[in-house]
C-alpha positions in Angstrom: 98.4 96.3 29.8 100.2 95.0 32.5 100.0 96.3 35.9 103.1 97.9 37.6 103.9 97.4 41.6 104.1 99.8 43.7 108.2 100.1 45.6 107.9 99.6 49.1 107.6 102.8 51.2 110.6 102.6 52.7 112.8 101.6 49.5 115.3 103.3 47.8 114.7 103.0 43.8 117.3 103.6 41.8 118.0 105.0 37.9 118.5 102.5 35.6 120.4 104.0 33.3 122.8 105.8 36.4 122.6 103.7 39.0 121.8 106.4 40.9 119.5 106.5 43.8 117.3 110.1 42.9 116.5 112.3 45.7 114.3 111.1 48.2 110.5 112.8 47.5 109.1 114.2 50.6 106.3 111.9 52.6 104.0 114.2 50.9 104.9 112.9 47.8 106.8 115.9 46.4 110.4 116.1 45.2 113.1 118.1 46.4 113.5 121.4 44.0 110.1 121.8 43.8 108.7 125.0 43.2 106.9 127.4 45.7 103.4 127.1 44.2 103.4 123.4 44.3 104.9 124.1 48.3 102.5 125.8 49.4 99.6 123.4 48.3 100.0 119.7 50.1 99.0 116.7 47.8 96.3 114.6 48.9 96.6 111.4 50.1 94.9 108.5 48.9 92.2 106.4 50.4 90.4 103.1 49.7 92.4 100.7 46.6 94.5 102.1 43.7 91.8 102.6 40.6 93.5 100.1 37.5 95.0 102.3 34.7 92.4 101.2 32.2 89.6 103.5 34.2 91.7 106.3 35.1 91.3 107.6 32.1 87.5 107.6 32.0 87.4 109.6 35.4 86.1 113.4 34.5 88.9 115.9 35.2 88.9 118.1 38.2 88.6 121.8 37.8 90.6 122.6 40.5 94.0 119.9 40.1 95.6 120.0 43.6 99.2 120.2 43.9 102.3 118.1 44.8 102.9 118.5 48.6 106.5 120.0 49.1 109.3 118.5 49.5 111.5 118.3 53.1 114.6 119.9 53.4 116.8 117.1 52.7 118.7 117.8 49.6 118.7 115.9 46.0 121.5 113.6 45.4 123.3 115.0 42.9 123.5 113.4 39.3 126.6 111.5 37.8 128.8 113.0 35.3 127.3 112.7 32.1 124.0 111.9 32.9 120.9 114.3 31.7 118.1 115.0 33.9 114.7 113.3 32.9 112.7 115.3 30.4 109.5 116.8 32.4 107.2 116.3 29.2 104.1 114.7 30.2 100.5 115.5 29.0 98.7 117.5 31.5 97.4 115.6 34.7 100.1 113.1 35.1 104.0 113.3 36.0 107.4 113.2 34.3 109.1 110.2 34.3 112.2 108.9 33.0 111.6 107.2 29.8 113.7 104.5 30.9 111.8 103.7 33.6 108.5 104.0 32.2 107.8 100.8 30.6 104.5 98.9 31.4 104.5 95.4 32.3 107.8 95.9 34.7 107.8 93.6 37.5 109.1 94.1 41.1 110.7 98.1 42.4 110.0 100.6 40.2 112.7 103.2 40.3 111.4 106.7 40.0 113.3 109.2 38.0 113.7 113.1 38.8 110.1 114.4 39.3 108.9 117.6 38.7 105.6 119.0 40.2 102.8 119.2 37.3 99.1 119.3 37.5 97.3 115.8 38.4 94.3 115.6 37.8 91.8 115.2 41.0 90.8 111.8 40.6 94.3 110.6 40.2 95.5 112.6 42.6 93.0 111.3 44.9 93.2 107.0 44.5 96.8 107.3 43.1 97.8 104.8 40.2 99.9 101.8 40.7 100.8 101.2 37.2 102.7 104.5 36.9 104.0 104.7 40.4 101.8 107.8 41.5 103.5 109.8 44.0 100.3 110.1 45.5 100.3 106.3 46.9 102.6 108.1 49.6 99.4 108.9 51.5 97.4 107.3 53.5 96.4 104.5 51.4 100.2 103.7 51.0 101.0 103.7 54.9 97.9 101.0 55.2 99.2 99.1 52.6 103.0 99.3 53.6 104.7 96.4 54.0 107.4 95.3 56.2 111.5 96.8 55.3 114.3 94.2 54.9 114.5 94.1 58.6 111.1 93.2 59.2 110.0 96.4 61.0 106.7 97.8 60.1 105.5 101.3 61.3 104.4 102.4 65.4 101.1 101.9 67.0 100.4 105.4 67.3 101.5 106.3 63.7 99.1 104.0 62.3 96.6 105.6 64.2 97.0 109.1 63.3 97.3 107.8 59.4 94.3 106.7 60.3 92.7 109.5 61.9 94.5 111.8 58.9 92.6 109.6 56.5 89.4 110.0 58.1 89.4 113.4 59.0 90.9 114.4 55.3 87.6 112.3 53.2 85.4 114.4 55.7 87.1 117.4 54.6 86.8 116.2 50.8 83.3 115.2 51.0 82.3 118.3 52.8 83.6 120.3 49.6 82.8 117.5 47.3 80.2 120.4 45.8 82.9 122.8 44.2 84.4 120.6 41.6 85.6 117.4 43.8 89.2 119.1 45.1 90.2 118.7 48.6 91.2 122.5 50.5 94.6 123.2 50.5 95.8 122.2 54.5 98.9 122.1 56.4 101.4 119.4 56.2 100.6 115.3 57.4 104.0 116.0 59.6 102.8 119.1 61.3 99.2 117.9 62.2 100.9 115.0 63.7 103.7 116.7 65.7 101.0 118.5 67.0 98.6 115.6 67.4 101.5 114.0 69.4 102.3 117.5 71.4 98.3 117.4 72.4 98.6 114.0 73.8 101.7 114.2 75.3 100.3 117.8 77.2 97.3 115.6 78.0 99.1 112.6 79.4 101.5 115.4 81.6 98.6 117.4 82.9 96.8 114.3 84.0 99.3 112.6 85.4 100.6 115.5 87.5 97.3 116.0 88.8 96.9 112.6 89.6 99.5 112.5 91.7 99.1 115.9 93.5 95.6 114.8 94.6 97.1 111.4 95.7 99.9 113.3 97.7 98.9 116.8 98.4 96.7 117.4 101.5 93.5 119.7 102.2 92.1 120.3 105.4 88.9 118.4 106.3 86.2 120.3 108.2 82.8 120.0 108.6 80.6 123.1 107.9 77.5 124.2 109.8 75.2 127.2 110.1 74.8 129.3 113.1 73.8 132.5 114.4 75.4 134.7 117.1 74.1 134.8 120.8 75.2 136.0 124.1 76.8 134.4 126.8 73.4 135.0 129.0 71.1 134.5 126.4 68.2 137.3 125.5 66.5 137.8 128.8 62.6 137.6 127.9 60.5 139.6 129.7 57.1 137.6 130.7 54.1 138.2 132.9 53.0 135.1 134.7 49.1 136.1 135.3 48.6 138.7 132.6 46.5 142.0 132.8 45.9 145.7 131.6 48.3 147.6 130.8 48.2 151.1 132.8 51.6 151.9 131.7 54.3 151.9 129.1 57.6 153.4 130.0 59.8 151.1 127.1 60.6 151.9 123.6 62.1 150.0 120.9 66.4 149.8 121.2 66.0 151.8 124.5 68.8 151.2 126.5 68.0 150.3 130.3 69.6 149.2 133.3 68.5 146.5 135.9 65.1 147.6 137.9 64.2 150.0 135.4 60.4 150.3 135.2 59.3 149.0 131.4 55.8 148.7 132.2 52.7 148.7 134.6 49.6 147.0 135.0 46.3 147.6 136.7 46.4 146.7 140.2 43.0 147.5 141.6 42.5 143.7 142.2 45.9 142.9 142.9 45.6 145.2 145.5 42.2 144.3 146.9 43.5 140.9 147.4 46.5 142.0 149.1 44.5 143.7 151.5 41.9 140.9 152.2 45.0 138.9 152.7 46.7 141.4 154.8 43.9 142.0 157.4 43.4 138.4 158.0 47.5 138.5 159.0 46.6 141.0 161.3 43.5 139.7 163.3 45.5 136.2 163.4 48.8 138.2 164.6 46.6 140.3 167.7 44.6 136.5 168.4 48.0 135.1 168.5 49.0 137.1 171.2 45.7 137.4 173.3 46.5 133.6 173.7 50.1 133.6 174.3 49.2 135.8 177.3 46.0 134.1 178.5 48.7 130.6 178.4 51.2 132.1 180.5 49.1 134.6 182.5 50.2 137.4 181.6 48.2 140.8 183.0 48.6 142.2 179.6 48.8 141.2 175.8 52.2 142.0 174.3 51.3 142.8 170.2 54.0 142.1 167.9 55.7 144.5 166.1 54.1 144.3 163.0 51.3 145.5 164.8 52.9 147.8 166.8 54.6 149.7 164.0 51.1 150.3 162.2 49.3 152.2 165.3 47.5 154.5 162.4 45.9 151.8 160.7 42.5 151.1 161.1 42.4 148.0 160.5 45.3 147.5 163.3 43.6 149.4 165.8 40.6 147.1 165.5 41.8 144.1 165.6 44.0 145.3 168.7 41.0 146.7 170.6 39.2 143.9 170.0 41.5 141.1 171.8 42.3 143.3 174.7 38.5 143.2 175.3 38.4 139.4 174.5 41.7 138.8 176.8 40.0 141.2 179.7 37.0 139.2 179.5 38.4 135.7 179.4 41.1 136.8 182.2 37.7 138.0 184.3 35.8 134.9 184.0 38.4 132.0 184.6 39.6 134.7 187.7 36.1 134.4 189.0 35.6 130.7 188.4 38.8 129.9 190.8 37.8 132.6 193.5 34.7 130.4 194.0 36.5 127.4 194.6 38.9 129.3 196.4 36.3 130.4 198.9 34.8 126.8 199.0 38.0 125.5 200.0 38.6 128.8 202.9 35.2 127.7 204.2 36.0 124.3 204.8 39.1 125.2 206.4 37.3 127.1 209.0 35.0 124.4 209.9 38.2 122.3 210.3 38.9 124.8 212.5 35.8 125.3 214.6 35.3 121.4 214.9 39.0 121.3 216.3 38.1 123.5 218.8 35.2 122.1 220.0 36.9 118.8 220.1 39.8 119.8 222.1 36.8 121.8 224.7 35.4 118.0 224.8 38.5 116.4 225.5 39.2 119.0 228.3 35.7 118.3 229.5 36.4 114.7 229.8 40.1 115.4 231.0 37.9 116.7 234.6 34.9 113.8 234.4 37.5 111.2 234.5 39.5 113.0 237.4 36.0 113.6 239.2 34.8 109.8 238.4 37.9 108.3 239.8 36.6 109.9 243.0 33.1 109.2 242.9 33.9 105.8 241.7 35.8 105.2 245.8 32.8 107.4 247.4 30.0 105.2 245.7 31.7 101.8 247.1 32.3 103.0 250.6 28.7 104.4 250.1 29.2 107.9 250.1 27.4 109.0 247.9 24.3 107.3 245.6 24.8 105.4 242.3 22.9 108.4 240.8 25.2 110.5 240.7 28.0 108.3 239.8 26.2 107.2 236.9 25.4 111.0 235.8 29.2 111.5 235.2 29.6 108.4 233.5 26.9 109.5 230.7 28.4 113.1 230.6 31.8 111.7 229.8 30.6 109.2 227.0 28.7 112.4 225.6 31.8 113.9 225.7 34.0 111.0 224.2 31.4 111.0 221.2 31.9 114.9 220.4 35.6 114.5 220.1 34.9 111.7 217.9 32.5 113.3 215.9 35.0 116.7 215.5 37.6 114.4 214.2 36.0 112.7 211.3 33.9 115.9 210.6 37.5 117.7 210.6 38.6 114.8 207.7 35.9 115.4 205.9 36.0 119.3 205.8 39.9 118.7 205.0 39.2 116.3 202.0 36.9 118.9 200.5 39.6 121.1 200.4 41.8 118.6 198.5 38.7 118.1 196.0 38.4 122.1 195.6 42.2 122.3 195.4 41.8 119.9 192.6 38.9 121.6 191.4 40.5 125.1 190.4 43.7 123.6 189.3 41.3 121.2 186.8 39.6 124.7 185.4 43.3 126.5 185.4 44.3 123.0 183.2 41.4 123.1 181.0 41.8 127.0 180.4 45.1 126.4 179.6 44.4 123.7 177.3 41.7 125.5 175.3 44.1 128.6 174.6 47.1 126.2 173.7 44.2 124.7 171.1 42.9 127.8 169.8 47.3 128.9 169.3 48.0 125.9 167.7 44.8 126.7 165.0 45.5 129.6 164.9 49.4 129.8 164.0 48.7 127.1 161.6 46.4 129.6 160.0 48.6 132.4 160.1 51.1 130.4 158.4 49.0 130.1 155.6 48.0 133.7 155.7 51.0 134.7 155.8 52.0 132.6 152.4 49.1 134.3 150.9 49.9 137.8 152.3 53.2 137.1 150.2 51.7 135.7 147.2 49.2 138.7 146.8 52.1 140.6 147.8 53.8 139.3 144.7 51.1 139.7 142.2 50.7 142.9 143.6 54.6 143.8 143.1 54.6 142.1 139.4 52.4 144.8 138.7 55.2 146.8 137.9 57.4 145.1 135.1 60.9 145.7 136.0 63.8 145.4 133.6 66.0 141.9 134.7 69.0 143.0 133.8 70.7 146.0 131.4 70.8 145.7 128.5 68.4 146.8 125.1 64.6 146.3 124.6 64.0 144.5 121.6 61.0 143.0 120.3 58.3 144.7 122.5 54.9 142.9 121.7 53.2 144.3 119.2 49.8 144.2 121.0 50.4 145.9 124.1 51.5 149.0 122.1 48.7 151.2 123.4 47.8 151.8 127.0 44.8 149.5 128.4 45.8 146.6 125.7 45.7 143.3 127.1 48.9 140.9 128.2 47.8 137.9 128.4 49.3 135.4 131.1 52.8 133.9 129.9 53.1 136.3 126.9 56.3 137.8 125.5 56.6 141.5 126.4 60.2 142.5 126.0 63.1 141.2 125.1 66.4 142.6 126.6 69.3 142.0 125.2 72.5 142.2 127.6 75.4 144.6 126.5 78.7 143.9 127.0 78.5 140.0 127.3 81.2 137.5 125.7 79.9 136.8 122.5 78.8 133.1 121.7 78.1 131.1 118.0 75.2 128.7 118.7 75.5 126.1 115.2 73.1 123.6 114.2 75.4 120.6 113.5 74.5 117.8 111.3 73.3 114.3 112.6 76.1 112.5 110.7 78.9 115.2 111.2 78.4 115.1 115.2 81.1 111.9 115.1 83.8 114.1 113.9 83.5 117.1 116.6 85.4 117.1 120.0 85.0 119.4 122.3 87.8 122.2 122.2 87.9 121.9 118.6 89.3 124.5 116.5 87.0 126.2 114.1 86.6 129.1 111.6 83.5 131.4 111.8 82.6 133.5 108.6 79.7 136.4 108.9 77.7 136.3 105.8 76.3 139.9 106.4 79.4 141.1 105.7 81.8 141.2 102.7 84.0 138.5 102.2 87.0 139.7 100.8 87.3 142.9 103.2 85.6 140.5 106.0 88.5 138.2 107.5 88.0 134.9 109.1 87.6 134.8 113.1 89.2 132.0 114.8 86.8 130.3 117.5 86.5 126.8 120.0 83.8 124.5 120.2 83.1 125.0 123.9 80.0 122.4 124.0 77.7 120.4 122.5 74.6 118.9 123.3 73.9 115.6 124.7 71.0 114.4 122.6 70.0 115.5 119.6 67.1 117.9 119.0 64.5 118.4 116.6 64.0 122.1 115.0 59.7 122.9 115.3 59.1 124.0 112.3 60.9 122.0 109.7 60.8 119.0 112.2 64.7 118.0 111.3 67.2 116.8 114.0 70.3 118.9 114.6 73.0 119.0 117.2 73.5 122.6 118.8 76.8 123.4 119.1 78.3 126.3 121.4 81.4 128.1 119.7 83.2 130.4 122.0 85.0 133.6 120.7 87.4 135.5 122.5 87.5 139.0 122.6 91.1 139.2 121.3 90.4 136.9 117.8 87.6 139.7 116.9 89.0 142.1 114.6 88.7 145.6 115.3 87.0 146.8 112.1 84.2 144.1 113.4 84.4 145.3 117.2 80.5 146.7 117.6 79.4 144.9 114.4 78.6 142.0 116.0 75.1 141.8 117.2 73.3 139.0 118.4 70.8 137.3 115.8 73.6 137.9 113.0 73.8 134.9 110.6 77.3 132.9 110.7 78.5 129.7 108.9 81.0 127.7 111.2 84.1 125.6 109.6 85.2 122.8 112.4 88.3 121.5 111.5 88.3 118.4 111.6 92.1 116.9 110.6 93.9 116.1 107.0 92.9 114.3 104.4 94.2 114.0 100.4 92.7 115.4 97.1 91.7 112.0 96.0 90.4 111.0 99.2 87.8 113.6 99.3 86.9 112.9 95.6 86.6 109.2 95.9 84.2 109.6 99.0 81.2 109.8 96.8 81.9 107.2 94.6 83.0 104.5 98.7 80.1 105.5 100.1 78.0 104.6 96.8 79.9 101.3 96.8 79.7 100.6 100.1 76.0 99.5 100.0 76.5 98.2 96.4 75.8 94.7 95.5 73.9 93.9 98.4 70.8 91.5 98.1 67.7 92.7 99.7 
């Protein structure tokens, strides 16, 4: 027997006994004017080589036989006058042909006569037979095995591939359902899966290619987010004690609104005090001692107290110390008077023997004034021999006596007037040295009231801090839990109080990112969003980055850097269903924008960054 080729795909076979083309089958493999039961059920296409007419005969039968697939909706040419259409008898499982064009052993086209749908038998229908032109070589197989048209054209790229794909997908589907007799499922039409297949792609290639080019055009806004939490312009005003002590008092509950001064607590101040008034009496002795010597320095006749002194004349301790340095400036004043009256007298003493030796000298010198007058005359007399030597001579010792007193009056005179000087000096030396000891003892002593003084204020301090005073108004929160009960304990530098101030400008303090700190500038717009609240009834608030710090700092208990950032919101960007919602402590996340930047930008940063220390030898 031999073997019949198989026409081209694309060839038109004609009738041999007409001439006539017959009507083009369907790709499916199914003639025009088929009927609807053969329609409705494609044909299978074939896969793998044609199986040699010799063993398609010993193939078992199927018990399902699978249908032609219908024909499309191009008409059959219509027959020429005369002719008779091809008797459809053929034994069950094969086709009608035209007995003309049935002969074995024909070489080249063979043209197919008018077919009519009959039942093929599975095996045939699946591999096809050459040797009697099996409509079912249309399939898959045939498109594989198709060979180029007169004008040397052979199928598309893409419909070679979805023959392919048909193929594959359809001997899944037959080997999946090899179990009920070997017949492939009825399925829609080859045409239909692949206007679809074609559709899908097509939708694929759109959707991607319109996105791609949105991200590449279409711009987002680029920000850089950051946690924060709300604060106050002044900040929470903590409420400290610097030395600690007992608590005597509590006049502070929780949320309690105070004002500035208010009393919040009290501590015991029975040492405070004590000090205070250790201190305070020392102030007061070196006060009255202060002016006991600024009298004694300018001799004063009384001590003039200051009037710190002067406006306590009640207290006891005042009145002592006041008492006591009058006495002490009485005393002093008494002595140093007494010491000069001594060397006053001394020197009135030697002024009066000045003044009797003056006298006596000027009684000599009036003594001698008459021996000289009387010797001139004796002197004449005792020449002539008037009278004896004797008597001359008497006078001349009386007035040599006499010379020798005024002498003697005169230096003793000197003398008596240079003890004066040396008294003089005396009582202004003990006046000097007085002076000098008092301005001694008010240099110590001002020194030391100084010093007094700056403790008088320090204990006056301690004693004040006593009473814990509210800075500023505002509410207590966070009172210590320890110093709940009267007589509990503060320990020095502890956290009493906290007091928040009302009605300050609201700040956002955010914890920015080491490597986001290069795209903030200051006045920066920015977008704050309150997590406590809902998001969709909660609307953005608009806000300006007012500062950010110079340095970096590290958070104490997870130990990671940050930069605090201050966000400023005005009272006008605050909604009013958030007005008095707002309390310090709330949680926030902050949005600073930042600029532009595209779609595909932003989702090619990952993969630059990644790249950007790729391929780098260590």
């Amino acid at each position: 027997m031999s073997e019949q080729k198989i026409p081209p795909v694309n060839a038109q076979p004609v009738n041999a006994q007409t001439g006539q083309a017959p009507h083009q089958p369907a790709p499916g493999g199914v003639p025009a004017g088929a009927d609807s039961e053969s329609a409705r059920f494609p044909r299978p296409l074939t896969f793998g080589k044609p199986i040699p007419p010799g063993q398609a005969a010993s193939q078992p039968a199927m018990n399902q036989p699978m249908m032609s697939q219908p024909a499309m909706s191009q008409p059959a040419p219509p027959l020429a006058a005369g002719a008779q259409p091809a008797a459809s008898h053929a034994p069950e499982g094969g086709l009608a042909r035209d007995p003309q064009t049935s002969g074995s052993g024909a070489s080249g086209s063979v043209p197919f006569a008018a077919i009519t749908p009959v039942k093929v038998p599975a095996h045939e229908a699946i591999q096809g037979n050459p040797g009697q032109g099996n409509p079912g070589q249309g399939g898959a197989g045939a498109l594989a095995n198709a060979q180029p048209d007169k004008a040397g054209r052979r199928l598309p790229f893409l419909e070679k591939a979805l023959d392919a794909a048909l193929s594959l997908g359809r001997g899944k589907r037959d080997k999946a359902e090899g179990g009920n007799g070997g017949t492939s499922s009825p399925g829609k039409p080859d045409s239909d899966f692949r206007r679809i297949a074609l559709t899908g792609y097509a939708i694929i290639i759109f959707t991607f290619g319109v996105m791609g080019g949105w991200a590449a055009l279409a711009n987002i806004d680029a920000g850089v987010v950051a946690p924060g939490v709300i604060s106050v312009e002044s900040k929470r005003q903590v409420v400290q004690h610097l030395e600690g002590g007992i608590i005597k008092e509590i006049k502070v509950r929780e949320g309690q609104k105070v004002e500035e001064g208010d009393l919040l607590f009290r501590l015991e101040d029975t040492t405070a005090l004590a000090n205070r008034d250790a201190v305070r009496n020392q102030v007061y002795a070196g006060l009255a001692l202060e002016a006991r010597l600024v009298a004694e320095r300018d001799d004063a006749p009384k001590i003039t107290f200051p009037p710190l002194l002067a406006s306590h004349p009640d207290d006891p301790v005042v009145k002592r110390v006041i008492t006591d340095e009058t006495a002490q400036f009485t005393d002093r004043r008494a002595s140093i008077t007494g010491q000069l009256n001594i060397i006053n007298g001394r020197v009135d003493q030697l002024k009066a023997e000045i003044d009797g030796l003056d006298r006596e000298r000027k009684s000599a010198e009036q003594q001698l004034y008459f021996i000289n007058d009387e010797l001139v005359g004796i002197r004449e007399l005792a020449l002539k021999g008037l009278v004896p030597k004797t008597r001359q001579s008497a006078l001349e010792r009386e007035k040599a006596r006499l010379d020798g007193v005024v002498g003697r009056n005169l230096a003793d005179a000197a003398k008596a007037q240079n003890n004066i000087g040396e008294m003089n000096l005396q009582a202004t030396q003990t006046r000097q040295k007085f002076i000098e000891e008092v301005g001694a003892q008010l240099l110590d002593v001002r020194q030391k009231l100084g010093d007094m003084r700056e403790k008088l204020n320090v204990t006056e301090d301690v004693l004040r801090r006593t009473e814990i005073r509210a800075p500023r108004g505002g509410e207590a929160q966070n009172i210590n839990q320890r110093i709940f009960t009267v007589g509990a304990v503060a320990r020095p530098g502890d956290t009493l109080v906290e007091i928040v101030p009302q009605d300050d400008e609201l700040v956002i303090e955010a914890r920015v990112q080491v490597t986001d700190i290069d795209n903030l500038r200051t006045e920066t717009s920015t977008e704050v969003r309150f997590p406590a609240f809902h998001s969709r009834t909660t609307p953005l608030i608009l806000g300006t980055l007012r500062n950010v710090s110079r340095d970096r700092l590290v958070d104490e208990q997870t130990r990671e850097p940050y930069y605090l950032a201050l966000i400023s919101v005005a009272d006008t960007d605050i909604p009013p269903e958030l007005k008095g919602r707002l309390r310090p402590g709330m949680p926030a996340e902050i949005i600073f924008n930042t600029g532009e930047r595209t779609v595909m930008s932003y989702l090619m940063r990952p993969l630059t960054d990644a790249m950007s220390g790729a391929f780098r030898e260590h």
